[in-house]
Backbone as numpy.savetxt, mean C-alpha at the origin, in Angstrom:
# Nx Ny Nz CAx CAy CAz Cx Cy Cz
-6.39 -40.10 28.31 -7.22 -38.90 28.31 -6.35 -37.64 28.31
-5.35 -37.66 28.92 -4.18 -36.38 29.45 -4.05 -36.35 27.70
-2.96 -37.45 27.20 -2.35 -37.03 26.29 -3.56 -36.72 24.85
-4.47 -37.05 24.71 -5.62 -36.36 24.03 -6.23 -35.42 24.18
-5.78 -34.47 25.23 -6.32 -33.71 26.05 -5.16 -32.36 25.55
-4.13 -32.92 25.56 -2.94 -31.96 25.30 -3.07 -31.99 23.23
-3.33 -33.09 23.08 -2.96 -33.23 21.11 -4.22 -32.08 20.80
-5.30 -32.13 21.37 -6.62 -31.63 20.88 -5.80 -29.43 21.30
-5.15 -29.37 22.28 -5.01 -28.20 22.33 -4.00 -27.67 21.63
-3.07 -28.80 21.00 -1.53 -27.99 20.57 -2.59 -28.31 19.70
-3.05 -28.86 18.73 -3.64 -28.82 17.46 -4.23 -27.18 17.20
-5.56 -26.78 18.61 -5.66 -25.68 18.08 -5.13 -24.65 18.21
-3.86 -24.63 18.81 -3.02 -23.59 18.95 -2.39 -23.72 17.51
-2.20 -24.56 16.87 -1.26 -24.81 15.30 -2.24 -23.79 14.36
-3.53 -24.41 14.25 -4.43 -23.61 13.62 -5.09 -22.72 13.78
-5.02 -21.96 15.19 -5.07 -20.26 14.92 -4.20 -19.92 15.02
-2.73 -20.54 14.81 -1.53 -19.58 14.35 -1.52 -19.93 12.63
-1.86 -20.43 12.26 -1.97 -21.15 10.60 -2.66 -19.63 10.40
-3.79 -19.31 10.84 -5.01 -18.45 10.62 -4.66 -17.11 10.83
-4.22 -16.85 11.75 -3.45 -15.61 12.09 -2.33 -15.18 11.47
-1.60 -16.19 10.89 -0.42 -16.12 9.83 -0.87 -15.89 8.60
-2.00 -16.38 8.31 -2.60 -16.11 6.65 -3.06 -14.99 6.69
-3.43 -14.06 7.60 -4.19 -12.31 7.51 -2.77 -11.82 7.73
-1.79 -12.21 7.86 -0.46 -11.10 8.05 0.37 -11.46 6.87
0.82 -10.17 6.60 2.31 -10.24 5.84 3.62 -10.00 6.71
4.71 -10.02 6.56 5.86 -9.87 7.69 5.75 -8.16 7.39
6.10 -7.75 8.63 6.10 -6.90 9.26 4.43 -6.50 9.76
3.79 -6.94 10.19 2.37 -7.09 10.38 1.25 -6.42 9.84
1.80 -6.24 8.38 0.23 -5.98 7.69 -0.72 -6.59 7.27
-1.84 -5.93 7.25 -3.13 -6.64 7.30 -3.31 -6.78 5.44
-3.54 -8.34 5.92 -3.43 -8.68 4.39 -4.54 -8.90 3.56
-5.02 -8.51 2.36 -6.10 -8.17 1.73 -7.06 -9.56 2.11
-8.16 -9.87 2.24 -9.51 -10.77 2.65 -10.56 -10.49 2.08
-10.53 -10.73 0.47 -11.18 -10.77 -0.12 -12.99 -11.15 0.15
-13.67 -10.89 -0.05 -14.96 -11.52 -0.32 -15.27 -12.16 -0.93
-14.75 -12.09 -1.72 -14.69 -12.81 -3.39 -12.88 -13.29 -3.45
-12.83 -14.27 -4.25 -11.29 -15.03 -4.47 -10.76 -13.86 -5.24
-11.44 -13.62 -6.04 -10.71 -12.38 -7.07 -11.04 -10.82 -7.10
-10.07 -10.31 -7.24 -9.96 -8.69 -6.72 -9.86 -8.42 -8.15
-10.59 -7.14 -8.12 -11.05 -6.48 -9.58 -10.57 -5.33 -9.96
-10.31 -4.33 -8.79 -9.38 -3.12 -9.05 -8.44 -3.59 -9.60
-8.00 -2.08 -10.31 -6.47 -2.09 -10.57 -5.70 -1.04 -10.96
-4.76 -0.69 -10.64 -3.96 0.45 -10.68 -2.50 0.46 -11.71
-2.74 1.31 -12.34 -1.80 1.27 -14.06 -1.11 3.04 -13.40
-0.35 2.83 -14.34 0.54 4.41 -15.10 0.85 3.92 -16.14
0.49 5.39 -16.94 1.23 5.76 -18.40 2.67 5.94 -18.18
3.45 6.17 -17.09 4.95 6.08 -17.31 5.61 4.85 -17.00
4.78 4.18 -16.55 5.72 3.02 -15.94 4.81 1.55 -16.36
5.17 0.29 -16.78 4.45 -1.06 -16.73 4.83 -1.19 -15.49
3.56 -2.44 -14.84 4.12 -3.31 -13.53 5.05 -3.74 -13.95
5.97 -3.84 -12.84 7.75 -4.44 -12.61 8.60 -4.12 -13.27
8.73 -2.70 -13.92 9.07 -1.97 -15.15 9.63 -0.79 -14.37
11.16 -0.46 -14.39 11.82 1.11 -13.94 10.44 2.49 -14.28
10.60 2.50 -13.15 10.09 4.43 -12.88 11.05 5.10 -13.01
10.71 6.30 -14.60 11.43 7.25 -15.14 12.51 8.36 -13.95
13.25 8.45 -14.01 14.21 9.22 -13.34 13.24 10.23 -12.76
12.57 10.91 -14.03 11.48 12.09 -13.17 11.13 12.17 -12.42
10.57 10.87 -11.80 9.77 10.80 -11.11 10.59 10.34 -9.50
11.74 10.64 -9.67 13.14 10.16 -8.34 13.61 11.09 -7.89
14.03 10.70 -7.13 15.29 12.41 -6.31 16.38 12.52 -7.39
16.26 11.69 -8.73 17.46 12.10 -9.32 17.00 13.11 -10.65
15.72 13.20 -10.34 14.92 14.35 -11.55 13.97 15.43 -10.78
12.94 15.35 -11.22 11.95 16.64 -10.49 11.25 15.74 -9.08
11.05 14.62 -8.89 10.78 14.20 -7.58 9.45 14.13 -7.86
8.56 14.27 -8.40 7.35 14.55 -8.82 6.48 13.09 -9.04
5.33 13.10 -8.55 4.65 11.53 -8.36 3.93 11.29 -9.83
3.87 9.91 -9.95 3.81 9.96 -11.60 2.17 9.53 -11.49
1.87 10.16 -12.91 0.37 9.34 -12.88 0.13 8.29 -13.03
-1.05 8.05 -12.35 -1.48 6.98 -11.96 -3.30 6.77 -12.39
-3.61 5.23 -12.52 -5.17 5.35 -13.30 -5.43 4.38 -12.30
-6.75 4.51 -12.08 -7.50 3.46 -10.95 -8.55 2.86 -12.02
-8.76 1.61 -11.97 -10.27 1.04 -12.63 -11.04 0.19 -11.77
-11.77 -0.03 -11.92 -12.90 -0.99 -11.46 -12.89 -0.98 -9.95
-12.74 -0.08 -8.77 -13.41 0.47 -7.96 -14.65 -0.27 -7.66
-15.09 -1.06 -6.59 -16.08 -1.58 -5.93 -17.50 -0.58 -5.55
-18.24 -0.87 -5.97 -19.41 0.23 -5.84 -19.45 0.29 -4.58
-19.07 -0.70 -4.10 -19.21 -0.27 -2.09 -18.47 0.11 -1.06
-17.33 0.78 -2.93 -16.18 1.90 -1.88 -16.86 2.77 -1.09
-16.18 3.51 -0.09 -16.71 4.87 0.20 -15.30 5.64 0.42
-14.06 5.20 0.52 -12.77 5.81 -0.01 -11.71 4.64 -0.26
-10.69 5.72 -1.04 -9.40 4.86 -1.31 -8.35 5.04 -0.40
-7.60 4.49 -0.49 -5.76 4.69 0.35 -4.78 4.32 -0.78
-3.89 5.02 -0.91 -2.83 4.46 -1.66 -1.41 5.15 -0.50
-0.87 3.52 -0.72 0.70 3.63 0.03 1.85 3.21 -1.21
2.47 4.11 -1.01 3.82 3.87 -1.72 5.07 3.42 -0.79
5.52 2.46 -0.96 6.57 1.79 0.24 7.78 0.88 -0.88
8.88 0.93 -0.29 10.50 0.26 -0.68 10.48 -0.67 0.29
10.28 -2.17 0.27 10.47 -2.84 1.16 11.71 -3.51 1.21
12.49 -2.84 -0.07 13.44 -3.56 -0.32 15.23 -2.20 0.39
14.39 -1.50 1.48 15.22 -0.30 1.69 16.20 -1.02 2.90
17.32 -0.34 2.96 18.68 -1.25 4.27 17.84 -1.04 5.73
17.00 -0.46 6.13 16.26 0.02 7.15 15.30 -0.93 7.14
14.47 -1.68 5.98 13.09 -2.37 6.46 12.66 -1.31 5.50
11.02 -1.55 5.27 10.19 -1.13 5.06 10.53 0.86 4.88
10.46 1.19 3.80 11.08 2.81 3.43 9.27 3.56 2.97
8.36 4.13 3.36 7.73 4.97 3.15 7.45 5.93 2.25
7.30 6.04 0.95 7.41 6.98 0.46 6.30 7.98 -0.28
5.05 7.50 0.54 3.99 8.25 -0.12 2.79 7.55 0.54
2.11 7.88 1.41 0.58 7.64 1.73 -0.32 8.59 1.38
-1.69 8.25 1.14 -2.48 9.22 0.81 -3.91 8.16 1.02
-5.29 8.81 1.78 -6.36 8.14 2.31 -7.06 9.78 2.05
-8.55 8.88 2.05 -9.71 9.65 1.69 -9.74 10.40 0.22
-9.29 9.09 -0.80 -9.28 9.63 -2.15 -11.07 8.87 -2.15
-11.16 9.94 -3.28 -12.83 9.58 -3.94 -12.79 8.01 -4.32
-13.73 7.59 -4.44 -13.71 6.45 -4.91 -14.17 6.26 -6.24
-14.69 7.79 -7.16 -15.13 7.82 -7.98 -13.74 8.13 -8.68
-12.75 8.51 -8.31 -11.60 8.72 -8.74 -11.24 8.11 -9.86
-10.40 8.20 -11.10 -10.28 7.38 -12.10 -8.96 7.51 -12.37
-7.98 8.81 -12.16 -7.08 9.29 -12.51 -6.23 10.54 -11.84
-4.92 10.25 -11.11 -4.24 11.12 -10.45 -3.04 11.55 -11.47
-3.22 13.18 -11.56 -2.69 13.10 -12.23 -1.27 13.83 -11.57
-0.30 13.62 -12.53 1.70 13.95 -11.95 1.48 14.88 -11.52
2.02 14.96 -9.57 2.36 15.64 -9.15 0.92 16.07 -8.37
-0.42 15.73 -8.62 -1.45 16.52 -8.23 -2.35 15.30 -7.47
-2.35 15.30 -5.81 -3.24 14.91 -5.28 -4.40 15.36 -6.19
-5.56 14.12 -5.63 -6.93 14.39 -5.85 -7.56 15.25 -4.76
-8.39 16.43 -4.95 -9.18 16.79 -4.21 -9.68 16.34 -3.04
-9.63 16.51 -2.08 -10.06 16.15 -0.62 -9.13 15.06 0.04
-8.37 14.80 -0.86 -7.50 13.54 -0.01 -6.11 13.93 0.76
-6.09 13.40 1.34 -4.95 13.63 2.42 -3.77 12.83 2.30
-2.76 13.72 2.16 -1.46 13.06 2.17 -0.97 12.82 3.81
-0.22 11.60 4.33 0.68 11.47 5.46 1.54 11.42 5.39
2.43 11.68 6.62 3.85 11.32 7.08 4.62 10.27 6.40
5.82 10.65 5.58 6.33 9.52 5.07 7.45 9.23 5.85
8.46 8.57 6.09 9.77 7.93 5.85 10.82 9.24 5.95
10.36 10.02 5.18 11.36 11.40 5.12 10.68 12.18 6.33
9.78 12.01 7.01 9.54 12.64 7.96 8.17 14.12 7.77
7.91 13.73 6.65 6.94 15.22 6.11 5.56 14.19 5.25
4.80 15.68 5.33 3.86 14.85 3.90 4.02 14.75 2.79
3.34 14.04 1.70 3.43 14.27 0.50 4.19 12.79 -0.35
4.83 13.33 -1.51 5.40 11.98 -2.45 7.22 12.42 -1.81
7.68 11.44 -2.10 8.91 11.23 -1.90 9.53 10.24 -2.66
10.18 10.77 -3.88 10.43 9.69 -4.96 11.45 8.35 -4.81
11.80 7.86 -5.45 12.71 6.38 -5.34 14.01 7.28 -5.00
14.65 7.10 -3.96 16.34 7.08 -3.78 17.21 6.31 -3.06
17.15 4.88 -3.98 18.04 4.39 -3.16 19.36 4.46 -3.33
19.58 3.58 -2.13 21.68 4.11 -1.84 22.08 3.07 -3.15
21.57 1.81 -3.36 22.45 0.84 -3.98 21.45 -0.10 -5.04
21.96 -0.55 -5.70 20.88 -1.78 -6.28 19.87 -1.34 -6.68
19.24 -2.58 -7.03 17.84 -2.12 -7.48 17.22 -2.40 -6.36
15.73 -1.33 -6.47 14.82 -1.48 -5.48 13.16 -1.74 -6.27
12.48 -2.58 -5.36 10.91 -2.37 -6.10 10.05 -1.48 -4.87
9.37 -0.46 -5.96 8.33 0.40 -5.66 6.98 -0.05 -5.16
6.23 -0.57 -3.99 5.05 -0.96 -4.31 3.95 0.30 -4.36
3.01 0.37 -4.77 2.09 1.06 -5.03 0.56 0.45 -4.77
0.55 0.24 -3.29 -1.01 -0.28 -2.69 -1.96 0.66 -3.06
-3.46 0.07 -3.54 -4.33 1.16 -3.44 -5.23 -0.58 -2.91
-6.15 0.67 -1.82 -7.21 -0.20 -1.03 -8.25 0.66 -1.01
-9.42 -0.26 -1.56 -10.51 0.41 -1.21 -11.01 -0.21 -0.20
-12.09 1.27 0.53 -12.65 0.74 1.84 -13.87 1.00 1.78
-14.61 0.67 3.11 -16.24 0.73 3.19 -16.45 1.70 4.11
-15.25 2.84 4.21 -15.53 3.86 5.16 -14.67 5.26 4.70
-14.45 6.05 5.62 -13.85 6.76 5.04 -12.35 6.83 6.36
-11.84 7.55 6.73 -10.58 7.40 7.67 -10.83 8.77 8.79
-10.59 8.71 9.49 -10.33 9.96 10.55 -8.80 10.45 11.16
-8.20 10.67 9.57 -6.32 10.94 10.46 -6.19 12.31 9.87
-5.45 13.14 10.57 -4.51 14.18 9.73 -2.95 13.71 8.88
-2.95 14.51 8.52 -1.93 14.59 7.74 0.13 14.05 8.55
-0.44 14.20 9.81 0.51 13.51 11.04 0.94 12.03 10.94
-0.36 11.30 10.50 -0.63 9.83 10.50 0.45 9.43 9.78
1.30 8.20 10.21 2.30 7.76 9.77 1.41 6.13 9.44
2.39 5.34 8.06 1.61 4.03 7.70 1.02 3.36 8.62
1.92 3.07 9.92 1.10 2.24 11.16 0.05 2.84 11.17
0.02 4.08 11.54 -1.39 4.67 12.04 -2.53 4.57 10.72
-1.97 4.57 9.81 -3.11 3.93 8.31 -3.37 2.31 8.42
-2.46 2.31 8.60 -2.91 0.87 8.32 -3.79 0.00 9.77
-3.51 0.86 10.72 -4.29 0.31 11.96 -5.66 0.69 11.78
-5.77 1.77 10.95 -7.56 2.51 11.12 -8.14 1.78 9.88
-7.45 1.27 9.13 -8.21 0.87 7.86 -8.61 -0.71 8.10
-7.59 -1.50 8.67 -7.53 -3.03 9.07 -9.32 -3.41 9.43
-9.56 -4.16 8.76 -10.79 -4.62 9.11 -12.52 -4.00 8.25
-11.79 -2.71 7.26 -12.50 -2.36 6.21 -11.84 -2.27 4.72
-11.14 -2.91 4.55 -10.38 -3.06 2.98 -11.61 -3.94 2.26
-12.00 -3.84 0.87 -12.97 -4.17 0.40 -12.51 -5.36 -1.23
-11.73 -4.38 -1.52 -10.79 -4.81 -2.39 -9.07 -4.19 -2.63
-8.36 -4.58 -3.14 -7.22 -3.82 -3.72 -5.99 -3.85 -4.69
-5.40 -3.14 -5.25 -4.92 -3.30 -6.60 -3.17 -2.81 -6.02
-2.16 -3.52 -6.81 -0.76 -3.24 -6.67 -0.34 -3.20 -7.88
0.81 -1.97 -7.86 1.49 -1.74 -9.03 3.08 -1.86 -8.48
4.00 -2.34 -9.31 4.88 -2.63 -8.89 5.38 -1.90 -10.05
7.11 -0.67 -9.76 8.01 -0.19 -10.44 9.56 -0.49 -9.71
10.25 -0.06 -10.55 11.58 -0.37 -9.86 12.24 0.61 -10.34
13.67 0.80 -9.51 14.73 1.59 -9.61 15.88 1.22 -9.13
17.15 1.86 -10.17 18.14 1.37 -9.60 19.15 2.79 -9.55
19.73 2.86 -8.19 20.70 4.20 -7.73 21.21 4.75 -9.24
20.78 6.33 -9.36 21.84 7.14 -10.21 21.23 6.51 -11.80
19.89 5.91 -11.64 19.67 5.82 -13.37 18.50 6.42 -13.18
């Protein structure tokens, strides 16, 4: 009885860590939980393909300036977006380089350099708001470019650093779309 008693509990200790491991990514973000198996957004630029170098322009080694970007297929039961720009591939961990929450959800198109209306940029990595282009020290790096739609809208200022996004949003992501660019130092 003891030792069935102990198999029945390490068992469910295995499988709500199985479970709890499948909603996280390493470093503990909350990982998309679909409703559906397949996610329908998606997020493009005219300057860049997924997994394709982002133009110098758009780096600390040109005008620094955030490149456009196109959103499609948006869930009718958005009520806002988030987009995070992050280097996970930076000597520090995880590098910051652009949050922005309470975009429209009717949104279709951001264009270079120009938040959308009403949305709020946060605290990046560099310590300020706003875009902060690719600079890394060495190698190549990949750009991710999260956009999440939610079923709410957010309550942060412009202070809010990713933790603090990503803690208020956890538990209303609806769907979401990734664009992936890359860069390599001095090109």
């Amino acid at each position: 009885m003891k030792k069935s008693l102990v198999f029945m509990i390490a068992s469910l200790v295995i499988i709500l860590g199985g479970v709890w491991f499948y909603f996280q990514k390493p470093g503990g973000k909350p990982v998309f939980t679909p409703q559906s198996q397949r996610s329908t957004m998606q997020l493009t630029s005219d300057a860049f393909a997924n997994n394709q170098p982002i133009p110098a322009k758009y780096t600390c080694n040109g005008e620094n300036s955030s490149p456009p970007l196109t959103i499609d297929d948006v869930p009718q039961a958005a009520k806002s977006l988030v987009l995070i720009m992050d280097d996970p591939d930076a000597p520090s961990g995880d590098w910051v380089h652009w949050t922005m929450w309470n975009i429209s959800p009717a949104t279709t198109a951001m264009a270079e350099n120009t938040p959308p209306p009403g949305a709020i940029e946060g605290t990046t990595s560099f310590g300020k708001p706003g875009y902060g282009g690719p600079c890394p020290p060495s190698g190549v790096h990949h750009y991710q470019f999260e956009l999440y739609a939610l079923d709410t809208e957010l309550n942060l200022d412009s202070s809010a650093i990713k933790a603090d996004l990503e803690s208020a949003m956890k538990n209303h992501i609806i769907d979401q779309a990734l664009l992936v660019g890359t860069y390599t130092h001095g090109k």
